[in-house]
N, C-alpha and C positions, 0 to 999 in steps of 0.2 A: 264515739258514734261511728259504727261500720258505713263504707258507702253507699250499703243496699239500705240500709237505716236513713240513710240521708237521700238519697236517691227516693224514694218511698215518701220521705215527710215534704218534699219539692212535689213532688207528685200529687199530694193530697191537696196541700193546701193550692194549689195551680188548680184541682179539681172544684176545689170547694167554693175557691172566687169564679169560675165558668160556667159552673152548671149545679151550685146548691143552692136549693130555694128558702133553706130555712124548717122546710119540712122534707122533701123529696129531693134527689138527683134524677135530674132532667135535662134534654140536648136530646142531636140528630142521631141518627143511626144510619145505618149504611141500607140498612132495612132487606127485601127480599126481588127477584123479578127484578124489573126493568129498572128499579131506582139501586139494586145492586151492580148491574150490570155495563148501567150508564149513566144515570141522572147525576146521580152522585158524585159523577166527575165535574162535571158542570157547575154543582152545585161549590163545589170544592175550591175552583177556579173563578166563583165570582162571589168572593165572602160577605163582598160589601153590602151583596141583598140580605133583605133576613125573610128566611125563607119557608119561616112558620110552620118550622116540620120538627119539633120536640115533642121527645115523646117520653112516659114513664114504663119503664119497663121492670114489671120487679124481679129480673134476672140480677139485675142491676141493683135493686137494693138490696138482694140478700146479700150480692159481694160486699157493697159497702157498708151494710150494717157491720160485718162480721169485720170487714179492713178496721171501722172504727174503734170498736173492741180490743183489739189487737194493737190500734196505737195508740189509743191509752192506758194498754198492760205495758207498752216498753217505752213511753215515754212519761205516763203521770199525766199528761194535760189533761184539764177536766171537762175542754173544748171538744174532743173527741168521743167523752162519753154521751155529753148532750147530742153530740148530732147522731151518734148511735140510738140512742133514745129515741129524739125525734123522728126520725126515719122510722123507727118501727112501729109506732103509732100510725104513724099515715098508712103502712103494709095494715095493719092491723085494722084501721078504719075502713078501709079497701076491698076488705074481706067479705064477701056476699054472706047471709045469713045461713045458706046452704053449704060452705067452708068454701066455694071455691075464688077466683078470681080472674077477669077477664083481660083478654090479651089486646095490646095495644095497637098493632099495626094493622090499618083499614083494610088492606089485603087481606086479612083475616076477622074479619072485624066478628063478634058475635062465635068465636071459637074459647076453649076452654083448654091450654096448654097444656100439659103434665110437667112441663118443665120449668115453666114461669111459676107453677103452685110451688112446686119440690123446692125451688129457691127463695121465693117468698118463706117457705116453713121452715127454713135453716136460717134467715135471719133472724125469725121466731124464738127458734132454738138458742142460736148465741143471746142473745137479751136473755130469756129466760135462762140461761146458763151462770149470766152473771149478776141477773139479779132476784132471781127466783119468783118474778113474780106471775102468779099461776094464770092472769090473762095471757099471757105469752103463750105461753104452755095447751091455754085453751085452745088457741087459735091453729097450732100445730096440731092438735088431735080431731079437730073440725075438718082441715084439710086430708087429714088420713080415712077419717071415715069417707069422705067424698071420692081420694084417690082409688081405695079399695072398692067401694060398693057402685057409683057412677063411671069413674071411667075405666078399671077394672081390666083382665086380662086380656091378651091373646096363649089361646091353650096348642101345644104341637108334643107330639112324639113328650109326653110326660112334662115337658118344657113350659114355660108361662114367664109372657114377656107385656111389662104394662105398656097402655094403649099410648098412643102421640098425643091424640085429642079424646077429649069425652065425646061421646057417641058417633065416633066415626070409627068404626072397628075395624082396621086390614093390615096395616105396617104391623110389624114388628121391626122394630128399632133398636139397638145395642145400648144407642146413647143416652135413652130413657132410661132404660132398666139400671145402667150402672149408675146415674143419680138420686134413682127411687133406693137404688141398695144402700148408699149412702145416708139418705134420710132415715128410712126405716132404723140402720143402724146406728145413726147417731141417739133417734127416739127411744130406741132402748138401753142408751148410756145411761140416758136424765131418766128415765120411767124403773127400767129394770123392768119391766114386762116382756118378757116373752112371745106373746101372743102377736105382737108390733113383725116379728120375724119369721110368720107362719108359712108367709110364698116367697121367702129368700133362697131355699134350697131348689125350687124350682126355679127362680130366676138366675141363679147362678149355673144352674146345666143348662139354661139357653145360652148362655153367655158362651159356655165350651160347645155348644153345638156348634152355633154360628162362627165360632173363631176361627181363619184360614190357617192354612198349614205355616206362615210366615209367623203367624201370630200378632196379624191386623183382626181388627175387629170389623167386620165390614157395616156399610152406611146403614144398609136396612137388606135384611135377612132373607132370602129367595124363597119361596116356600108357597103350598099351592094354594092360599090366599092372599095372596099378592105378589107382585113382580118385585124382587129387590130390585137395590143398587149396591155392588161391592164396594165402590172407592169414592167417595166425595170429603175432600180436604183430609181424606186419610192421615198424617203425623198429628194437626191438630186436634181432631175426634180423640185421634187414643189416646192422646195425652190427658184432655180432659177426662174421658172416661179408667184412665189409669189410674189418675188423683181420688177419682170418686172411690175406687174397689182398693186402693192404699187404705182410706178412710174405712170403710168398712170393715176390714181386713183389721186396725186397731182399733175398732169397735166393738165385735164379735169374734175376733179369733176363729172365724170360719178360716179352719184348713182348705176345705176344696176352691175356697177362691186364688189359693195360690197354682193351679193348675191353670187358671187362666191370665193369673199376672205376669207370673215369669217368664212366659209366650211371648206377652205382651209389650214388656217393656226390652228385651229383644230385638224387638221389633220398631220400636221410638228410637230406638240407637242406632239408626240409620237415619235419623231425618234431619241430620243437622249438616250442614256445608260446611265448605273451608272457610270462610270469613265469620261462620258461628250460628246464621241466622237459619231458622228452620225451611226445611222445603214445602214449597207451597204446598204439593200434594205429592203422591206418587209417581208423576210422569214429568213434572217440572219443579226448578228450584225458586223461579218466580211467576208472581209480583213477592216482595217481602214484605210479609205484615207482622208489627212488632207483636202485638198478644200471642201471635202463634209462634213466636221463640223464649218471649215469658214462660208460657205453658210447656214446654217442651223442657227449659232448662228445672221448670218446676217438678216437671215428672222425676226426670233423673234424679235430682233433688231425695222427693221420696222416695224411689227407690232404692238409694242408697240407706237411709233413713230406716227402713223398715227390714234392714237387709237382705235386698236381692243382690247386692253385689257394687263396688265399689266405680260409682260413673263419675267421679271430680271434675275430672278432668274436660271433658262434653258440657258437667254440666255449666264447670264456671266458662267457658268457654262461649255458650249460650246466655248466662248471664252478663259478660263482660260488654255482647253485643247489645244485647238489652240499655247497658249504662249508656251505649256509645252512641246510640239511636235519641236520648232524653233531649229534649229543646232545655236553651237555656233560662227558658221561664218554669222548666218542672214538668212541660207535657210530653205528648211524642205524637209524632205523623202517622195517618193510623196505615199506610201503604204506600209505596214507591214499585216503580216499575212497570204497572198495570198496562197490559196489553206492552209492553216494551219499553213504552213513555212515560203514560201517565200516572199522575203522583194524586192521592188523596189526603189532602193536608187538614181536614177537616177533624175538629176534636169530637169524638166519640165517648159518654161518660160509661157508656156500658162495655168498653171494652178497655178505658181508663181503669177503670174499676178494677177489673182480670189482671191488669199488669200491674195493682197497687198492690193484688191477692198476691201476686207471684212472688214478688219482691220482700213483702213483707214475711213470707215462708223463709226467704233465704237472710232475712234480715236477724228473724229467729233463731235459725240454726247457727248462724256465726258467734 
């Protein structure tokens, strides 16, 4: 057993005693606004309350439907397939009749994500991948009709980038589009339909409009329907959104997406410090938070993988810190530093999850 294999099954099972219900992974979040900014230190600092703020996110189940999958392809337990199982039933229960599903956090309460569906429908997907069974299947093609025809484009300069929320039309957002190109592409692996990849060629020339000359993808896109923002948590963003268009990229064998990868990850291979752990953003190297050096060692990861070019080095670099960060029950801190001092020692399942996904890629590849 490699140590990212090991590292990985401490991690699950520390996850599955904290926050599995049996049906759903559930626990705090760091959330948005004021409870990201400050509560949550607080909250962090007096564990001993309980402070009745779990929440189900299915960002969250698609990672861990899909982490499950994956460890019971490389270890056999047949514990791992049930709870893949059962998680996706509860996504599947969850499911509104009209394909979508609503977002958790009160701050938004009564909104329709694009980003919580696109990962609820890839958990979909792995289940249906490994067991064929066509409710799966249903459920992810409910969600595309709803993606396409409800929450639907923004159109520029020939370009078409899917919306943040259903019927709140202005952003255009990077981060969306690269995990919608992900779905789509995946859906046309299992389907072989065509049809599923109709507004990928225009969502991939938004991708290279918006791209800077660096080869950061910026937060949300300037344009004279809305006011961007170039830089928010820029290394983390491209990372994930790097992972999404690797994925696609051996989906589709879309050549023009390598016009905006190789830019890209370029550009990732700047975001890592001397000690390993990725930079907060672009203008500071802290608070350090461990998902956003998971991701970052993940990127290089694929891209080496897919052949843009040979990142070992960085990447094991990045995952070493990763190991070196893991508490000795299996979890990890989800921040230190913050504001200079303060530490968030609170367990996180939805970004537990992200670094079970990281891990378990490099656990793969070994």
């Amino acid at each position: 057993m490699t140590q990212y294999l090991q590292a990985a099954r401490q991690l699950a099972e520390f996850t599955i005693h904290r926050h599995w219900t049996g049906k759903a992974l559930i626990g705090p979040d760091p959330g948005v606004r004021f409870n990201s900014r400050i509560w949550r230190f607080f909250k962090s600092y007096l564990q001993c309350i309980d402070w009745k703020d779990d929440r189900y996110f299915l960002q969250c189940q698609g990672y861990w439907i899909r982490n499950m999958w994956t460890l019971f392809k490389l270890t056999g337990e047949d514990q791992y397939r049930r709870i893949a199982m059962a998680a996706t039933k509860t996504v599947l229960r969850q499911q509104k009749p009209e394909g979508f599903w609503e977002y958790p956090l009160p701050e938004w309460r009564g909104r329709i994500a694009t980003v919580d569906g696109n990962y609820a429908a890839l958990g979909l997907l792995a289940t249906y991948h490994e067991t064929r069974n066509e409710r799966m299947l249903e459920g992810v093609i409910r969600w595309y009709r709803y993606l396409i025809n409800e929450i639907g484009f923004q159109e520029y300069r020939g370009t078409r980038c899917i919306n943040y929320f259903a019927h709140l039309h202005n952003d255009m957002v990077p981060n969306n589009n690269t995990l919608t190109l992900e779905l789509l592409g995946e859906l046309y692996h299992e389907t072989q339909k065509k049809t599923v990849l109709e507004h990928c060629r225009e969502m991939v020339r938004f991708l290279k409009m918006a791209q800077l000359e660096n080869g950061e993808l910026p937060y949300a896109f300037d344009w004279p329907g809305a006011r961007g923002r170039t830089h928010f948590l820029c290394y983390q963003y491209n990372c994930f959104q790097f992972i999404d268009l690797a994925a696609y990229w051996e989906f589709t064998k879309d050549p023009k997406i390598n016009e905006v990868i190789k830019p890209l990850i370029r550009y990732i291979q700047t975001g890592i410090t001397a000690d390993g752990h990725a930079k907060y953003n672009c203008f500071k190297a802290y608070p350090e938070v461990t998902y956003y050096t998971a991701v970052i060692a993940a990127a290089l990861l694929r891209a080496r993988q897919i052949g843009l070019g040979d990142f070992s080095d960085l990447e094991n670099h990045a995952f070493q810190r990763v190991l070196q960060r893991q508490q000795p029950g299996g979890g990890f801190i989800y921040s230190t530093r913050n504001y200079g001092f303060l530490h968030d020692k609170r367990s996180y399942p939805r970004y537990l999850a992200m670094i079970l996904r990281h891990l378990l890629m490099k656990a793969q590849a070994n």
